[in-house]
Each structure stands twice: as structure tokens, then as C-alpha cells.
C-alpha positions as CSV (number, residue, x, y, z in Angstrom):
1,X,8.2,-5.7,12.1
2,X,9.2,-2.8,10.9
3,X,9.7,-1.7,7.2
4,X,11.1,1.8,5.4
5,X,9.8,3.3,2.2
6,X,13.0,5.7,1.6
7,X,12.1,8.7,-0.2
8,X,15.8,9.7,-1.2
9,X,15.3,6.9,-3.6
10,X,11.8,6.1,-3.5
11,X,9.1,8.2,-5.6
12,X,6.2,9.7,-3.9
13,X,3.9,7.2,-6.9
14,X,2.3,4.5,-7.1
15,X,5.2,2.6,-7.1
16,X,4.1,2.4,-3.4
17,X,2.3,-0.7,-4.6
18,X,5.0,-3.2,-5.1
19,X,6.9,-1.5,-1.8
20,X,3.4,-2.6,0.0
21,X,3.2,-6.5,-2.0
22,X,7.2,-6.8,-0.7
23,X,6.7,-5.8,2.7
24,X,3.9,-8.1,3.0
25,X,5.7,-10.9,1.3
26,X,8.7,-10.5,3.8
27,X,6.4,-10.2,6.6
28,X,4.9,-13.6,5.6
29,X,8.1,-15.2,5.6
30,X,9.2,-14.1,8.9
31,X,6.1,-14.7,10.5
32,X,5.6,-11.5,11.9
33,X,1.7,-10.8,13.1
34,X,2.2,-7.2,11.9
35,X,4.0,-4.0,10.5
36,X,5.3,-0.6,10.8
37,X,6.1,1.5,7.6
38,X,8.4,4.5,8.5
39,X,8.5,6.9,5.5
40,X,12.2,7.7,5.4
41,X,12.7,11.6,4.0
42,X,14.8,12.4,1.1
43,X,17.5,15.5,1.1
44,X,15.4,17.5,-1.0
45,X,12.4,18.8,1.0
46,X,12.3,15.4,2.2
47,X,12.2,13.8,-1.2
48,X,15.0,12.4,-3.8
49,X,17.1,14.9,-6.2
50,X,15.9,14.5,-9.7
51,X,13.8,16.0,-12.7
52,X,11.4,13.3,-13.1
53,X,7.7,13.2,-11.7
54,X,6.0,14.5,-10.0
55,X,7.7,17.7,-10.2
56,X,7.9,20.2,-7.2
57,X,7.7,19.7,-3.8
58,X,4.4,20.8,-3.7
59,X,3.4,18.0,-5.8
60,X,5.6,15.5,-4.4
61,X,3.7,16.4,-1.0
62,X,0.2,15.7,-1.8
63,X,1.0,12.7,-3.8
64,X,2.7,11.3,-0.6
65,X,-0.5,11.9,1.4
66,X,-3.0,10.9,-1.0
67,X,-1.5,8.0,-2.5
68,X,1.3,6.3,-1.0
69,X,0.4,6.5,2.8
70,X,-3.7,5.6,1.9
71,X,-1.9,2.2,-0.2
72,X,-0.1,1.6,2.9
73,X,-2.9,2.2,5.1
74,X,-4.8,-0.5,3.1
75,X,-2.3,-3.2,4.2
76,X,-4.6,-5.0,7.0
77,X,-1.2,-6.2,8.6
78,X,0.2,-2.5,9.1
79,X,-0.3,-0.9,12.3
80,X,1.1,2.7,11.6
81,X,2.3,4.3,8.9
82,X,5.0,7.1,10.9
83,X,7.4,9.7,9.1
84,X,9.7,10.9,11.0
85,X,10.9,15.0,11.0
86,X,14.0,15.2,8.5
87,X,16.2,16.9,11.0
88,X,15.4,13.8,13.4
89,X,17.0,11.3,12.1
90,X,15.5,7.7,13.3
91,X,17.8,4.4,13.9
92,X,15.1,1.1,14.5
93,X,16.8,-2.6,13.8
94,X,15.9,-4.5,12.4
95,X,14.6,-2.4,9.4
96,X,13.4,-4.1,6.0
97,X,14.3,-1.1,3.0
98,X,12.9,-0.3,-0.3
99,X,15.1,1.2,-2.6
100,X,16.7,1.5,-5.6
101,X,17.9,-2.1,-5.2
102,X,14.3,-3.9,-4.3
103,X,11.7,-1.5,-6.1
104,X,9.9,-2.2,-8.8
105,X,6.8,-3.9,-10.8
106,X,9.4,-7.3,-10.7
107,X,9.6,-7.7,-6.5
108,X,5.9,-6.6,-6.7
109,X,4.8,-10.1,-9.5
110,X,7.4,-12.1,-7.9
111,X,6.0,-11.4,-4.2
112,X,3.1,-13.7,-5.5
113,X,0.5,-11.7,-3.0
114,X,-2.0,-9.4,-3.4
115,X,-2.6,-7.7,-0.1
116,X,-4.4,-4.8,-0.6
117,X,-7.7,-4.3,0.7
118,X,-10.7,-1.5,1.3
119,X,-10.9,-0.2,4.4
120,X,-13.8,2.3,5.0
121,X,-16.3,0.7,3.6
122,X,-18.2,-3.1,3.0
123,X,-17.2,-3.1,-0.8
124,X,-19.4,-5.9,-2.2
125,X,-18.4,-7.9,-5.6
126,X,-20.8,-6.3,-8.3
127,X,-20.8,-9.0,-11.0
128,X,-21.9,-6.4,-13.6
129,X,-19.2,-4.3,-12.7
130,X,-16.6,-3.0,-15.0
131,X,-14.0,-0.4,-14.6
132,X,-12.6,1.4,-17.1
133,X,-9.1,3.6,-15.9
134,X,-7.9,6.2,-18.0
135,X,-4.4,7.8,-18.1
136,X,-4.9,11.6,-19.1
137,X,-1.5,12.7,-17.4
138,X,0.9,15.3,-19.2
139,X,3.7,13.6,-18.6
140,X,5.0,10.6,-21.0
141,X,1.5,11.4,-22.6
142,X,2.8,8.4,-25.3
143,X,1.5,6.4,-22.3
144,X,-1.9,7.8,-22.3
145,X,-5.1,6.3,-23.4
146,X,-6.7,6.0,-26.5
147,X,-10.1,7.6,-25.2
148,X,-12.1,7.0,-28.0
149,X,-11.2,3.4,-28.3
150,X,-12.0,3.0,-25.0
151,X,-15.5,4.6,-25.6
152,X,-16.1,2.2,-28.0
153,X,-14.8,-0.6,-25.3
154,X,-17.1,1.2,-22.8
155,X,-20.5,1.0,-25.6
156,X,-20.0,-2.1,-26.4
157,X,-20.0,-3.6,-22.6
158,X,-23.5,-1.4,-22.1
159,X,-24.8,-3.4,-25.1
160,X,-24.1,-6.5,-23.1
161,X,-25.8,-5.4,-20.1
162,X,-23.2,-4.6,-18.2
163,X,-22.4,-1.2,-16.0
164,X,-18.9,0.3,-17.1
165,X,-17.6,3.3,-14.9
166,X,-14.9,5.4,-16.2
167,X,-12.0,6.6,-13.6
168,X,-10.1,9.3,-15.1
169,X,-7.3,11.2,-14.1
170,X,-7.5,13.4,-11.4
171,X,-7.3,16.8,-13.0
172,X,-10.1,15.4,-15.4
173,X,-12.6,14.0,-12.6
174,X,-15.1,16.2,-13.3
175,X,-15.3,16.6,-17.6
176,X,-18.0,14.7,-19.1
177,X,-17.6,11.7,-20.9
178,X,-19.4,10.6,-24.1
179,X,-23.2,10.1,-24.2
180,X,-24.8,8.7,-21.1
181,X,-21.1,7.2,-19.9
182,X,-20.4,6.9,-16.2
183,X,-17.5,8.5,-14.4
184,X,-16.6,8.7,-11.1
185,X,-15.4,12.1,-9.7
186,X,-15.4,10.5,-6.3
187,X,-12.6,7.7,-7.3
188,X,-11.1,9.9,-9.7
189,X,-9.7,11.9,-6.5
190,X,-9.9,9.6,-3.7
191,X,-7.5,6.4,-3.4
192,X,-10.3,4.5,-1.0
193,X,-12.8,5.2,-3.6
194,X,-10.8,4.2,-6.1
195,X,-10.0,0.8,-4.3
196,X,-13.4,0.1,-3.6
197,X,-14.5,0.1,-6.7
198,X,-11.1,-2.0,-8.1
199,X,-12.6,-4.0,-5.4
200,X,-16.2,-4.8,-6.0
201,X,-15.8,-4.7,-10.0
202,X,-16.0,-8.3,-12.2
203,X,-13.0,-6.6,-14.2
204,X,-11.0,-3.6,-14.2
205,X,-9.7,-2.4,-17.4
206,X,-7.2,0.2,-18.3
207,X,-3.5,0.6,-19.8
208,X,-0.4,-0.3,-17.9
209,X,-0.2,2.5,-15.4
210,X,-0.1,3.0,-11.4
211,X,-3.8,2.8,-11.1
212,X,-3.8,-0.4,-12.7
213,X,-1.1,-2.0,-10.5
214,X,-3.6,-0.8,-7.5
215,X,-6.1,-2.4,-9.0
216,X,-3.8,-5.9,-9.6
217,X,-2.8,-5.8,-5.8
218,X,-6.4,-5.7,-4.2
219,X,-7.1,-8.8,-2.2
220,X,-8.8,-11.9,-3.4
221,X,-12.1,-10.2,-3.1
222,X,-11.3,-8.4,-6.5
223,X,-9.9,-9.0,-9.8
224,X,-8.1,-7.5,-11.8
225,X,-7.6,-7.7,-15.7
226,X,-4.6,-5.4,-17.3
């Protein structure tokens, strides 16, 4: 079965993640064993025409190949994950879309499935686990965390015994944290990581952000607490 993230309408985000819970929820219903996602290019260096992020082509680029083909990748059910060259224009029927009509965090709740899984490695549940994602970005920053409540969160679990890791944002993987607080570099820049940690954790805690919707869609293995 076939399926097409469209990039003229589609951003190169972690909106990926409810793209991935609908194509699995459609694939469920037809019955199909498994799937091929074709990333569809957009007119614009193969992405849409607008101002919002992530800004640049440049940008736009790496984001596609470090999070929204790895979330695909993590769909157990996909085969491949293809894009075809812009100037080679593809024609496959049937072909399920997500666009501006089906994309969203609505189709991804209302899918009712959480497909998502860790791949390169035997992630086992740590039950004294807890995650804590922060959103340090520079855009919308009215959406960003409130670090030093989350410190607080983060002392307060280590008084209870339990092991809190912090996941910031990418540009901040490698700054310190408080005194004696955990980060991880590793998952700060690598979506695997990141999902294997979402995966093994008790709970993973954070504001409403990409990350987190990763984190909602991992498979029955992990939990997730937004």
C-alpha cells in the first residue's frame, strides 16, 4: 500500500507523526500487510512556499532527513521510505495523501493507534525512568519551557528515587543543566535515541510540542504522559 507525505503542503516537522498514526490507521483498515511512503517534493526546493518554520531550505533539508524520514522508518509496517527527483514526477494508484485536508494533531488522536516503535536497539521499560523534554526553540519562544520549574519538577522526582533525564533542544544538547541533572546529548540530536528513551521511560514529561507527540505515538511498550 502505498502512501504520500506531500511536501508542497506538508512541513518538513514533526507533524510527520500524525501523517505516520494515519497511514497506519488506513493501512489497518484496508488490510494491507505493509507500506510505502513516497515523500512527494514541493515547488520550492522541493518544499512548500511560506515564511513559517523551519526557515531556509537548508533547514528544511536536514529536518526532512533527521526527523521525518527516521519517524517513518520507525513504522514496523513500512517497507521504504522513497523520494522521488522533483523534475521526475511519479504517478502510483492507488495513493493514500496527507495534506492540507487530513494533517494534523486531530487525524493523529482520532487514528486511535500508536505505531511507533525503536528500531536499532532492544529498548527495555526502565521503571525508574522519567523523561523530561524541553522546548528551547527561537521560534514561538511563548511555547517554550519554563526551565526552572522544570528543575524543580526534575529535584523533586530524584528525591523519590527516581532517575530523570532531561532532552533539550538540539542547539542546546550539550549546555549543562543544574547541579548533578542528567541530559542526554545523544537523544537531544538523534530521533532513534530519542525514541528509545520515550520508549523505555515509566513517563515522559514535557510541554505540548513535536517531541512530545513522538513520545505519545511510541508503541504499547512506552507511555507517554503530556
Amino acid at each position: 500500500m502505498l502512501f504520500c507525505y506531500d511536501l508542497s503542503c506538508c512541513p518538513p516537522t514533526f507533524d510527520a507523526v500524525a501523517a505516520a498514526c494515519l497511514f497506519e490507521s488506513e493501512r489497518i483498515k484496508h488490510r494491507a500487510p505493509e507500506m510505502e511512503i513516497i515523500i512527494s517534493p514541493g515547488p520550492k526546493g522541493g518544499f512548500r512556499r511560506d515564511q513559517l518554520w523551519p526557515y531556509g531550505i537548508e533547514v528544511r533539508e536536514a529536518m526532512l532527513n533527521s526527523v521525518v524520514i527516521p519517524i517513518f522508518n520507525m513504522l514496523p509496517t513500512c517497507r521504504k521510505v522513497w523520494r522521488p527527483d522533483p523534475n521526475d514526477p511519479v504517478w502510483i494508484e492507488p495513493m493514500y495523501g496527507f495534506g492540507i485536508v487530513t494533517h494534523g494533531l486531530k487525524r493523529q488522536i482520532n487514528s486511535g493507534v500508536r505505531p511507533l516503535r525503536a528500531r536499532l536497539e532492544d529498548w527495555s521499560r526502565q521503571p525508574d525512568l522519567v523523561t523530561i523534554t524541553l522546548r528551547e526553540a527561537s521560534h514561538w519562544p511563548s511555547r517554550n519551557s519554563n526551565i526552572k520549574e522544570w528543575i524543580k519538577v526534575a529535584y523533586t522526582l530524584k528525591k523519590l528515587g527516581l532517575r530523570v533525564v532531561f532532552i533539550r533542544d538540539t542547539l542546546c544538547a550539550d549546555l549543562p543543566l543544574g547541579n548533578l541533572l542528567e541530559t542526554s546529548p545523544e537523544a537531544s540530536r538523534d530521533l532513534y535515541a530519542r525514541a528509545g528513551l520515550y520508549r523505555s521511560a515509566h513517563v515522559n514529561l514535557g510541554v505540548n510540542n513535536g517531541p512530545m507527540w513522538l513520545a505519545a505515538a511510541m508503541d504499547e511498550i512506552g507511555r507517554a504522559h503530556v
